[in-house]
N, C-alpha and C positions, 0 to 999 in steps of 0.2 A: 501445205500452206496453212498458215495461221491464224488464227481468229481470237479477234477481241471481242467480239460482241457475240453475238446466240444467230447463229442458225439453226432455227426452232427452237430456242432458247437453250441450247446448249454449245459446246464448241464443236466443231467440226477439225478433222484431222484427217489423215490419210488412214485408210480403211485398216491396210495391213500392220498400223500401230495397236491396233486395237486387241483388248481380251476378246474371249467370248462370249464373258458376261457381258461386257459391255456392247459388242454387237447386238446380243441379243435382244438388249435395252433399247437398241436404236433402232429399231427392227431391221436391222440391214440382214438379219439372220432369223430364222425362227427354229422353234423347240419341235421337239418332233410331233408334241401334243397341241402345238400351233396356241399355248395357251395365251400369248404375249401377242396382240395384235401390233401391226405396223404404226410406227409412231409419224405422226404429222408436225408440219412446222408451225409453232407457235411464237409468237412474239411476246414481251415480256412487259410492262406497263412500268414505268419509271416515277417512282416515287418522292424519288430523291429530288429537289430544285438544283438547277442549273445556274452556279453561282457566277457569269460570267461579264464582261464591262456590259450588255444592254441590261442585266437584270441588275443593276450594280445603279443604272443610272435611273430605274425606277425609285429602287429603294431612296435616294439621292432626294427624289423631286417629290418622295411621298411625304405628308404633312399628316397632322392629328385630323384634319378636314377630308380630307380624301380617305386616309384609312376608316373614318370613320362610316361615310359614301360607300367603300367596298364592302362591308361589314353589313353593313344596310342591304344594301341589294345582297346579297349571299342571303341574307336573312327572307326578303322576300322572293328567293326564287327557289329555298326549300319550300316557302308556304304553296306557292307555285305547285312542285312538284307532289305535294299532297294532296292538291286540289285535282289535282288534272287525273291523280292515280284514283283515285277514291270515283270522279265521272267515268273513266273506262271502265271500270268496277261497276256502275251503276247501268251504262249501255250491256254490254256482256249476261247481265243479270235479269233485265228487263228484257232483251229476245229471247234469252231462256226460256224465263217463263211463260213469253207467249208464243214462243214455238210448243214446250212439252205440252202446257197446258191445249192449246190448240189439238195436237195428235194424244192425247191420253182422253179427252173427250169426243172424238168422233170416232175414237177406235173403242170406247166404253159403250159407246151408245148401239154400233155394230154391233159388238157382241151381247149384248142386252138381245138385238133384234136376233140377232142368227142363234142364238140358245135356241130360240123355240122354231125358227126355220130353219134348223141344221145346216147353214151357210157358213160356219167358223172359217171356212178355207179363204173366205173370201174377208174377214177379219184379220185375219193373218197376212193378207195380202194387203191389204190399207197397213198397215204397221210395216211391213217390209217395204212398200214404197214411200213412206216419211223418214225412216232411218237412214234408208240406203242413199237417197236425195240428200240427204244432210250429211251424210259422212264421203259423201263420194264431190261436194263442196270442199269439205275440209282438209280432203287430201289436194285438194288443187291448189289451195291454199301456201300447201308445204311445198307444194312442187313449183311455187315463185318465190318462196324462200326458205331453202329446207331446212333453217335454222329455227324455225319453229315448230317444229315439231319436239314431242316431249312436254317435259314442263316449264323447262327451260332453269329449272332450280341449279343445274350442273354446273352449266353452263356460266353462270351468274355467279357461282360457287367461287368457279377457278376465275373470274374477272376480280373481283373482289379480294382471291388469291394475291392480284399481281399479275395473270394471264388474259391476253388479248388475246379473245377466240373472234375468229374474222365475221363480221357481221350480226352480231349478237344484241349490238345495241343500236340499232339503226331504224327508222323509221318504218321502212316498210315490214321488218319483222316484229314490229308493233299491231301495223294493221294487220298481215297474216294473222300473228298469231291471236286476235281478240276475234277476228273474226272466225276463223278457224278452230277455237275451242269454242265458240258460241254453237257451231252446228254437229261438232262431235258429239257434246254434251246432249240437244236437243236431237241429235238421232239415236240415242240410246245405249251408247257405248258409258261401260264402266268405265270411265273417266270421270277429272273432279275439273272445276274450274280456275280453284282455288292455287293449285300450283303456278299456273299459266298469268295467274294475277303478282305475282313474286317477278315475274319476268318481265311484263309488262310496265309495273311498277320502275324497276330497273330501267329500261328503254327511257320512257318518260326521263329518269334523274338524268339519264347520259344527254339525253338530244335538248331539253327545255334549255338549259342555260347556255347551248352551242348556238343558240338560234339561227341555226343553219341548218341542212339538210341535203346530201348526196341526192337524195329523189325529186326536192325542190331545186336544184343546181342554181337557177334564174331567178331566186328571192333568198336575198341577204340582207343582212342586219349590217349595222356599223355598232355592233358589239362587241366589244375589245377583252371585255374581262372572261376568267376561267377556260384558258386558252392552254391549260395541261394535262397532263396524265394526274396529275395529284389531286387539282378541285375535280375533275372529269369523277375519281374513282371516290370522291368523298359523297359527291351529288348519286350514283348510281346505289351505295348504299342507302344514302336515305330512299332513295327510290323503292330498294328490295324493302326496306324498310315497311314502308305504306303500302305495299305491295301484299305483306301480310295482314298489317293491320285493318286494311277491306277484307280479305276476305274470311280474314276471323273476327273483326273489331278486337281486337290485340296491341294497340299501341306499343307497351311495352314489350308484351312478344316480339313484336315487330324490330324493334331495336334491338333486344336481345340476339335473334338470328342475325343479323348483318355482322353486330360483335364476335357470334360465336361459326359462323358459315365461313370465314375468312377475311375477313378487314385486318390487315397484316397491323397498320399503324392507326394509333388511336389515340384520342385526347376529350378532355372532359368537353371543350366546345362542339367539338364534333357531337359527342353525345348528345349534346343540348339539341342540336338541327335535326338530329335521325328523329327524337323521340318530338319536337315538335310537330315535323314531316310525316311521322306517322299519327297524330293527333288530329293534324291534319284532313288525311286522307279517313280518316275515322269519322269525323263527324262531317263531312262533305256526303259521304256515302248516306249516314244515317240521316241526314237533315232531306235529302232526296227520296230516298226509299218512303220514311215516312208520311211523305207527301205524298207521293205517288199511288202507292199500294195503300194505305191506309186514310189517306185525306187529312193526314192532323199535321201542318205542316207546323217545322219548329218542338214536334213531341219527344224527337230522338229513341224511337221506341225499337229498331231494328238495327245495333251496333254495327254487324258484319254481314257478309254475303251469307255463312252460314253462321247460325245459331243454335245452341244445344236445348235451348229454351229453360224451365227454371224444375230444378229438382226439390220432388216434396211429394211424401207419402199422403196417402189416402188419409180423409179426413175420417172415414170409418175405422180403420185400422191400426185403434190405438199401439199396442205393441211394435209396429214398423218406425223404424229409424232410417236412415242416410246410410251409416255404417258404425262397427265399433271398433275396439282395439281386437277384436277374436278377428273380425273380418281382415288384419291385417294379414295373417301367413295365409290366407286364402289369393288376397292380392300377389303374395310374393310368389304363389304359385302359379298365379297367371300369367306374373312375369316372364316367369322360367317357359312355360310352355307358348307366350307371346313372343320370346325371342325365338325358340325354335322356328317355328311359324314364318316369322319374320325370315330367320336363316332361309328356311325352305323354301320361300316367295324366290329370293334373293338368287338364289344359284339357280332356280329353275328358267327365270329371266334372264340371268346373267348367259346361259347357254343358249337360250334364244335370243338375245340379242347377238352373240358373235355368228349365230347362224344367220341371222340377216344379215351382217356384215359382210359375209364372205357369197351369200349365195342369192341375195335380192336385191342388195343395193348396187351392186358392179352390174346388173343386168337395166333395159329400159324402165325411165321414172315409171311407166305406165301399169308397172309391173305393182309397182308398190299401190298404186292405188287398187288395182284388183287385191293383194293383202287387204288394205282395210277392208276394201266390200264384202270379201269372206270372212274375215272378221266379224264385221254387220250384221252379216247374213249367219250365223250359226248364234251369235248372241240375241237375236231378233225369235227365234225360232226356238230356243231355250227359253227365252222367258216366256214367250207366248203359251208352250206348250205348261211348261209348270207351270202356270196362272192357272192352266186350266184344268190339267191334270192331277199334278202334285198336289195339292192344300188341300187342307184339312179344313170344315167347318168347324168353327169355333164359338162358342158364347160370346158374347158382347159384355163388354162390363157395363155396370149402371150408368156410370159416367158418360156414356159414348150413344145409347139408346137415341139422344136427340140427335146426331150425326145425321149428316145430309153424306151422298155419296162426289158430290161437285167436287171439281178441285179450285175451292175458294180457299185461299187464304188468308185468314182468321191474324188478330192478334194476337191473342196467348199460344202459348205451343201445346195446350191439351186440346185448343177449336179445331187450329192445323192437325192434330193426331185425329179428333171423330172426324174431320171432312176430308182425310184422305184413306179411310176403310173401306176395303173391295167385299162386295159379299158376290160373288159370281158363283151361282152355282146354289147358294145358299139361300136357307129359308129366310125368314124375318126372325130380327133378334140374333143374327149368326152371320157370322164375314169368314171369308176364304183368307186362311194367315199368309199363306204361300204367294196370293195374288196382290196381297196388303205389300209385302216386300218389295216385290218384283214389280208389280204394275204403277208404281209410281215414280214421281224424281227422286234421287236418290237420297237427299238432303229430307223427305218428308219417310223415306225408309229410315233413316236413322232417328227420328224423331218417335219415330210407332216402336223402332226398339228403347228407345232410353224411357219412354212415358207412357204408353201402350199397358192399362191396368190388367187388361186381358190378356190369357197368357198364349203362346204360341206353342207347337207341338213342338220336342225333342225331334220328331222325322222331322217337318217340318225345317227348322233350324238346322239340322246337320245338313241337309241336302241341299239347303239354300246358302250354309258356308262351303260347302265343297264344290258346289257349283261356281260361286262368284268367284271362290279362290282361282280356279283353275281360270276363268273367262278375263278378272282380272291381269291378270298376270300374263296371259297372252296378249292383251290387248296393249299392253304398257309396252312402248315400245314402237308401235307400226307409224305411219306415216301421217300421225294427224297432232296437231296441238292435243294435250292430254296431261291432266294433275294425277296423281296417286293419291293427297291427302283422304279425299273424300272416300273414294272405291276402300281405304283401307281402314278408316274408323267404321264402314259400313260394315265391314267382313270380320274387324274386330269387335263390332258390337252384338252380331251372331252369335259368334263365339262366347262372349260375356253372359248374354242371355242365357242361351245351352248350359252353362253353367252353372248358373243362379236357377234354372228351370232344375239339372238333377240335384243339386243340395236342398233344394224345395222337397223332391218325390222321394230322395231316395236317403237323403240324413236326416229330412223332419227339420229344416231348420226356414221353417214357417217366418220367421221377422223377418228376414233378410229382405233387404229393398232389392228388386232384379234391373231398376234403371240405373242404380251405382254399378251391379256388376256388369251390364254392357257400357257403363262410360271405361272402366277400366279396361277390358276385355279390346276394347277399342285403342284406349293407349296401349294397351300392351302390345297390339299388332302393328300398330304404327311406330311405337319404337323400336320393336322389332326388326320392320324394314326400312327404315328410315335412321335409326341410332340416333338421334337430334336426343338432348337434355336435356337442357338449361332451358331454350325459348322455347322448345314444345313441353316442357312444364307449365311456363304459364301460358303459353298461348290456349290450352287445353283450360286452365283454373281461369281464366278472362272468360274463354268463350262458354260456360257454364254457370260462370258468376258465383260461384259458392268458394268461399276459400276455405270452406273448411274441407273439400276434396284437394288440398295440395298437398299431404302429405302421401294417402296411396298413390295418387298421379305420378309424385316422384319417385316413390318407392318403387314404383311400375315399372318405371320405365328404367331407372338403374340399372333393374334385374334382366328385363328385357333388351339391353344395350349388351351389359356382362356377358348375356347367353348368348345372343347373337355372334357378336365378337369373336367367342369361339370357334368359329366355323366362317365366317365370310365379314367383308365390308360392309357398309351401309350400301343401299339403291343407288344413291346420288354419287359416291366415291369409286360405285363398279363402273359403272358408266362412265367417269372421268377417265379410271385407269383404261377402257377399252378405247376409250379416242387418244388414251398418251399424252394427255397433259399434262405438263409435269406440275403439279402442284404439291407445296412444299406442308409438312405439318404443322401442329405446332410446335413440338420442339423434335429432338433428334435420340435414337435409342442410344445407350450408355456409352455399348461397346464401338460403336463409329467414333468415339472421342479417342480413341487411338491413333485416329488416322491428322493429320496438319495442313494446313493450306499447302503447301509444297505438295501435298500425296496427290491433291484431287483438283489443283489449276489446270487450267491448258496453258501449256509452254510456249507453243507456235503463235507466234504474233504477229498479227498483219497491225502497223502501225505507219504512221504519218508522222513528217517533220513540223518545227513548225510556221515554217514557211517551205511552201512544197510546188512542185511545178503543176499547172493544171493537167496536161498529159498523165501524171504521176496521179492524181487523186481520179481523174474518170477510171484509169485504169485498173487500180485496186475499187473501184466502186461496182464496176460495173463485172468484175473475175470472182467478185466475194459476195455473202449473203451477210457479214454481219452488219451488227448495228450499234456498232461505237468502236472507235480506234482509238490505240494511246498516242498521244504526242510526245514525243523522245527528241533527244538528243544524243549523241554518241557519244562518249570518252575517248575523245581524240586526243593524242601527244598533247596539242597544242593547249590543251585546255589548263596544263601547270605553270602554262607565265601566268593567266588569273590568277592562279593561287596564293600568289604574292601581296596580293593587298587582302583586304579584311572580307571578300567575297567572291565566291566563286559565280562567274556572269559566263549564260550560255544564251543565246538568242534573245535576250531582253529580259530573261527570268533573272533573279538574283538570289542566291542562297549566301548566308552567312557562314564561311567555313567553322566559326566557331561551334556553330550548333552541329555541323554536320564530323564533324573531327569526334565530338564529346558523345552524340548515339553510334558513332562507330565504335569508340572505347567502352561505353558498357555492353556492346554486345558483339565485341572481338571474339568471342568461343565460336558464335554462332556463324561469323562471317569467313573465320578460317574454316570450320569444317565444311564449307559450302553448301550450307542447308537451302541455300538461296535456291540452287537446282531443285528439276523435278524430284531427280533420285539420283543414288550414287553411280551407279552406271552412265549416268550420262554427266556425269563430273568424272569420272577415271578417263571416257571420250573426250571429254575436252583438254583436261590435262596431257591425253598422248599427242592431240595434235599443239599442242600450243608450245611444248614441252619448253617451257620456260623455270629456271631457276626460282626456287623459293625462297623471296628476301629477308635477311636476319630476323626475327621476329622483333627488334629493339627497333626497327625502324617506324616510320611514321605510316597510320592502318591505312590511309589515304592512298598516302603513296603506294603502296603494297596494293593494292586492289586496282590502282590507274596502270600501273608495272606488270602486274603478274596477268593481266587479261588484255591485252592491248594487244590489238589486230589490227591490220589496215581495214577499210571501209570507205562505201561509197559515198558519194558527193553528196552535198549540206542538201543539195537541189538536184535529188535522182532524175534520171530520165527516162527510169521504166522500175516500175515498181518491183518491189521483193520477188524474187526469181525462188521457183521451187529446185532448180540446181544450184542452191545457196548449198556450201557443205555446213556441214557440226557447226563449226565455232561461227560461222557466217549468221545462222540463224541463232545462236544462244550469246550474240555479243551483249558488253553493257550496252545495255540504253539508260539514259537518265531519262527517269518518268517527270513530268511535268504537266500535265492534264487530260482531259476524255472527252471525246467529240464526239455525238453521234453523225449518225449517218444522214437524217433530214436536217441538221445543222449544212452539212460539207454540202447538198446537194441544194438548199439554198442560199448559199454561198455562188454556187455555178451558177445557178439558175438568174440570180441578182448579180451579176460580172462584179463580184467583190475580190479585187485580185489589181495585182500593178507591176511593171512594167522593171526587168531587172536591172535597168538603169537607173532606177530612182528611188525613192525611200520606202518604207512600208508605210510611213504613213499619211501619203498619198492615196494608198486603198480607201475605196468610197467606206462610209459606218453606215450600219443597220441597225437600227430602234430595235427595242424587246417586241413590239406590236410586228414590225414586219421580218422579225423573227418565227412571228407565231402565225402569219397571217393566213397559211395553207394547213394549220392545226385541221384536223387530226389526223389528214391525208395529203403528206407530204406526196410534191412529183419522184417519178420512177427515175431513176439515172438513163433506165435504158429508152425511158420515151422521150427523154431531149435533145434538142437541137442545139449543141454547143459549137456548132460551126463558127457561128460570130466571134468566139474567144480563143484566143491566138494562146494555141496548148506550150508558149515557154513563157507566159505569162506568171505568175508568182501570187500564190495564196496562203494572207498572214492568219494564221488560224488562232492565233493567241487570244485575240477578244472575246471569240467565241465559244472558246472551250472551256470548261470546268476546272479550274485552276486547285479545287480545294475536295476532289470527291472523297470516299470515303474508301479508306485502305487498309491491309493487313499483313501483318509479318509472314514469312514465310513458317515460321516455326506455330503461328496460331492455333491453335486445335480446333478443329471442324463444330465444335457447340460452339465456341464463341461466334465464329466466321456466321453460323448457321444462324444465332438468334441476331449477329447486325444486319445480317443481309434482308430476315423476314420481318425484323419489327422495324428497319426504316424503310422498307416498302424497296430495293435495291431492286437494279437491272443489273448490274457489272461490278465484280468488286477485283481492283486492280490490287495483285500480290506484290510490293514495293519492299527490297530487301533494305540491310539497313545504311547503306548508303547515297540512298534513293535511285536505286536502281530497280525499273520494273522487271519483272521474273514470271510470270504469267498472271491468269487473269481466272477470275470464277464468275460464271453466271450461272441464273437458276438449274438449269439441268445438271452439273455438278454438286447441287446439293440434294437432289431427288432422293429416294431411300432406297431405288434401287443401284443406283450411280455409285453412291457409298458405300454398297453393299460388294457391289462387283469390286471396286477396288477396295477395299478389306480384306475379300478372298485373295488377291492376288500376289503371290510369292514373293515376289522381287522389291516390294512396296519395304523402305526402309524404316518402320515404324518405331 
């Protein structure tokens, strides 16, 4: 059977047509090394407008008044979604810190008392019962919607792709997920917040403008506008947009990544809403925060959820600079050894992620939440123990003497660096460095490395990167909302220090600033695992505020991308390909430009007339998964008395024979050699059964293609849809293409008795407005959950109004980059293959342009390239 539209966004065929590569892609087969998990079905996000008579009679009745009203609201309901991202930002941050702060000070004061009453076991017990209590929330969180869990960056990735991952942007994965990284973070798990802020973000742009809600079901709006995939996926960008710019104050960053993560179509106005929306959500957070935390309302003193706070040598320490041009091949070195790093995060996650896949997740949720608690509980018990054991007493720097041990936080980021130094253990004038890292939030660890005058031990540091590396890296992953950005500038900031600490001891190179070498040591690790460019350049040079750090930052991270690359994907990219989504790049390797839309269509067509019986549409609706059919007609005999006047008319369509006569003569080479077909194998099958005589070549190209392919065929008005014992030619007849219907089009169509009676005209069929078009937006009814008893199945459904008279097409002979960049840069769901006498000949959706899709059919022999 056939398909026009994507089941899981690809086509569906009969098994045994298939390669092996391409099984293997489809997971219907695995490798012996099982490295290709099972691919799920995905739905595809339609970018394209629906050019059909309701959207036809908006444009019709729109004025400079009304466009102007839509324009307007679009404008306030990005400011909307900055505002609302920027408050979830500010709740999330605010229990933060009065959960950590809450358990960091009764577990300090504990151990304060039980040092001198040898009671520590019982310190360690208060600490394992606030973690454990907060992560074992969090997973319950995921386990009401397990879509929250992670960071949600992937996820958001491939929506923003073009890919409709099921329940991603729905409200209640909102709440899960803010509340559920509120108590991961405050139970102590290497987690960041800041990624889950990206996601949330997103949520917020998708749901605000719907003003509706699946979990509200019995409160609705009479909100008529942004009722598509297209405004839907413009509003979820700006969303991810301000999603980063809370949690780095990054506006521009923030827009940056939405441009550079996947937003397939783009335009300067768009740009203008993202980079508002995140302006937005930027100064919402900061006009809050500084109120709250600091009393100065209106100071705007705390940009983002995290801040790098401000870089500047010691006022003693004339000789100390920032960085110079020598300190550059030191950065490029940290690249190199940050993307390794990075690599090695990557694959070591990547192996435990497919082991949960196959060995925790197919068992009871319950299971998963005991992961995290083990989890908990061995990162709970690590840190505790180094605090106590591992570190080293250290001198205090001058700067830090007046330090209180509270965890107040101060305005400047040197107050926050003295008032969060641990001295346990230590005399006066000396703090514990190991318990300075570890015994705090992780956001005031990265601050003690980048500004921190005092310097920290080389054990110290190593043991405190190899520890977090390893703890990190398990934890990413299990069953609870969870960022990476944080846990991985913290583990690259380690590394940077270590670094800056032996060129200090051991090459004498005394200036060197050691807070520049853990900011980069920090990008390096984060580009490393994350490969991001463009918008973690500046999202890193924003949230530092120095621009004169933009050039190592980028230099950084280049190298750290380059090096990576060699050896594995980004974090966010593995994890896409382990769930099989197929997300498209941005452009396509060389050697696939080989291959032509004819190589990599699907042939099999389930199509519709366009006036069809209703019997005939439930029955292809409810036997098939896809999500758009072509509308055809057949080249029947009868169709050459038309041909006699100046237009060829087929069911109310009209074509000018003049045009259609003149693109058949420029491309007579292409239509005699039958490139229309898949491949020549399945033209030498047609021609045996058709075995018809090949007309003079002098004669008329028309004629010849109406003559040399001409089969009987069934009624205008089938009575049982395309039968899989159709032989060869039964399923590869002409059809004349004529337009594209989806599938919640036809199904409310049924649902609204849009249909009339074969005694009488078609234009007696009741009309449906563009609004009660859209009115079941975004979750159309199921074909299989209705009750179409009431409509009498010989009934007759004129599908013309409705469908896409003008979508977007391509020759058979096309070559796969062009195919590849209309399909990704107009945002495509279906791109129908129309040879050149408008005859459709298969069809491509996203999964036929995937890279492994291309690949598999490349390799394959018989492929006529």
């Amino acid at each position: 059977m056939a398909c026009c539209g994507e089941s899981g966004c690809g086509c569906c065929g009969e098994r045994g047509g298939r390669a092996p590569e391409e099984l293997t892609i489809l997971g219907e087969t695995r490798e012996e090394d099982e490295e290709i998990l099972p691919r799920k079905d995905y739905e595809s996000l339609d970018y394209d407008r629906c050019i059909n008579d309701p959207y036809l009679e908006i444009l019709e009745s729109l004025d400079r008044k009304k466009a102007r009203k839509y324009e307007a609201i679009k404008w306030f309901m990005v400011f909307g979604i900055g505002v609302c991202t920027g408050l979830v930002g500010l709740f999330v941050d605010f229990f933060v810190r009065l959960f950590s702060g809450l358990k960091f000070r009764l577990v300090q004061s504990s151990v304060e008392e039980c040092s001198e009453k040898g009671c520590l076991a019982l310190s360690l017990l208060e600490l394992l019962g606030f973690n454990l209590t907060f992560v074992f929330f969090a997973s319950l969180f995921v386990l009401i919607q397990p879509v929250a869990a992670g960071s949600g960056i992937p996820e958001i990735k491939c929506y923003l792709n073009g890919v409709k991952v099921p329940g991603v942007v729905r409200l209640r994965t909102l709440v899960c997920k803010a509340l559920g990284v509120l108590f991961s973070v405050a139970g102590g798990l290497f987690v960041g917040k800041e990624g889950p802020m990206i996601h949330s973000g997103a949520v917020v742009g998708a749901g605000l403008p719907q003003f509706q809600s699946i979990t509200f079901q019995k409160i609705s709006f009479n909100f008529p506008y942004f009722r598509s995939d297209r405004d839907k996926r413009d509003f979820v960008s700006a969303g991810a947009a301000a999603g980063v710019a809370a949690a780095f104050g990054a506006p521009i960053g923030g827009t940056l990544f939405s441009l550079e993560e996947g937003s397939s179509f783009w335009n300067q106005g768009l740009t203008w809403k993202v980079l508002f929306c995140s302006m937005s959500a930027t100064f919402t957070l900061n006009f809050f925060r500084s109120g709250i935390q600091f009393g100065s309302w209106g100071s705007f003193q705390v940009p983002g959820l995290l801040n790098f706070g401000e870089f500047k040598c010691s006022d003693s320490d004339k000789k100390c600079h920032l960085w110079s041009v020598v300190d550059l091949a030191f950065f490029v070195f940290m690249g190199v050894i940050g993307g390794l790093l990075g690599a090695t995060f990557n694959c070591l996650n990547r192996r435990l992620a497919k082991y949960r896949m196959r060995n925790v997740h197919p068992k009871p949720k319950l299971v998963r939440v005991l992961e995290s608690l083990l989890v908990s509980l061995v990162t709970t018990v690590v840190v505790f123990v180094a605090s106590i054991l591992l570190g080293e007493c250290r001198k205090m720097s001058s700067s830090s003497q007046g330090g209180n041990n509270t965890l107040a936080f101060q305005v400047s980021s040197s107050e926050e660096v003295n008032a969060t130094i641990r001295t346990f253990f230590c005399a006066n004038g000396s703090y514990n460095d190991m318990a300075t890292l570890f015994f705090n939030p992780q956001e005031s660890a990265i601050l003690q490395l980048f500004h921190q005058d005092a310097t920290f031990s080389p054990i110290t540091l190593s043991l405190f990167f190899g520890l977090y590396f390893l703890l990190s890296c398990w934890t990413y992953g299990i069953s609870v909302p969870s960022g990476l950005f944080v846990p991985s500038l913290l583990c690259g900031a380690a590394f940077g220090r270590l670094f800056a600490n032996l060129l200090k001891s051991y090459v004498g190179l005394d200036h060197i600033y050691s807070g520049t070498f853990a900011l980069i040591g920090a990008a390096a690790f984060l580009g490393g695992v994350v490969r991001m460019t463009i918008s973690l350049t500046i999202i890193l040079i924003e949230s530092t505020n120095e621009i004169t750090y933009g050039l190592p930052i980028m230099l950084t991270l280049m190298v750290a991308k380059w090096t990576g690359d060699l050896f594995n994907k980004g974090i966010y990219d593995i994890y896409v390909g382990l769930r099989g989504v197929p997300l498209l790049e941005w452009e396509t390797q060389a050697e696939v430009d080989k291959l032509r839309a004819s190589d990599i269509m699907e042939p099999n067509l389930t199509y519709i007339y366009p006036h069809t019986r209703i019997q005939s549409l439930v029955s292809i609706l409810r036997t098939t998964a896809h999500h758009a059919f072509p509308v055809v007609t057949e080249n029947r005999p009868n169709e050459k008395e038309f041909m006699k006047g100046n237009q060829l008319i087929s069911n109310n369509i009209k074509y000018k024979k003049s045009s259609i006569l003149t693109r058949a003569g420029e491309q007579r080479k292409r239509s005699q050699s039958m490139k229309s077909y898949p491949s020549s194998e399945l033209r030498n099958m047609c021609d045996e059964h058709l075995a018809v005589e090949e007309p003079p070549e002098k004669e008329d190209m028309l004629q010849q293609m109406l003559e040399r392919r001409y089969t009987p065929y069934p009624n205008l008005y089938p009575d049982q849809s395309p039968s899989e014992e159709w032989t060869m030619e039964e399923r590869f007849r002409p059809l004349t293409f004529h337009g594209l219907i989806l599938r919640s089009q036809l199904v409310t169509l049924l649902v609204r008795g849009v249909c009339y009676m074969e005694s009488q005209s078609s234009s007696s069929q009741p009309r449906l407005s563009y609004a009660e078009m859209a009115e079941d937006y975004p979750r159309y009814p199921d074909i299989h959950d209705l009750d179409l008893t009431l409509l009498n199945p010989r009934m007759i459904v004129d599908a013309t109004p409705y469908m896409n008279p003008c979508p977007y097409t391509v020759s058979p002979n096309t070559h796969v980059s062009q195919v590849f960049n209309l399909f990704r840069t107009m945002g495509l769901r279906h791109l129908p293959v129309v040879n050149a006498v408008g005859e459709i000949v298969g069809i491509i959706t996203r999964h036929n342009l995937t890279h492994e899709f291309l690949m598999s059919r490349l390799r394959q022999p018989h492929l006529t390239i």
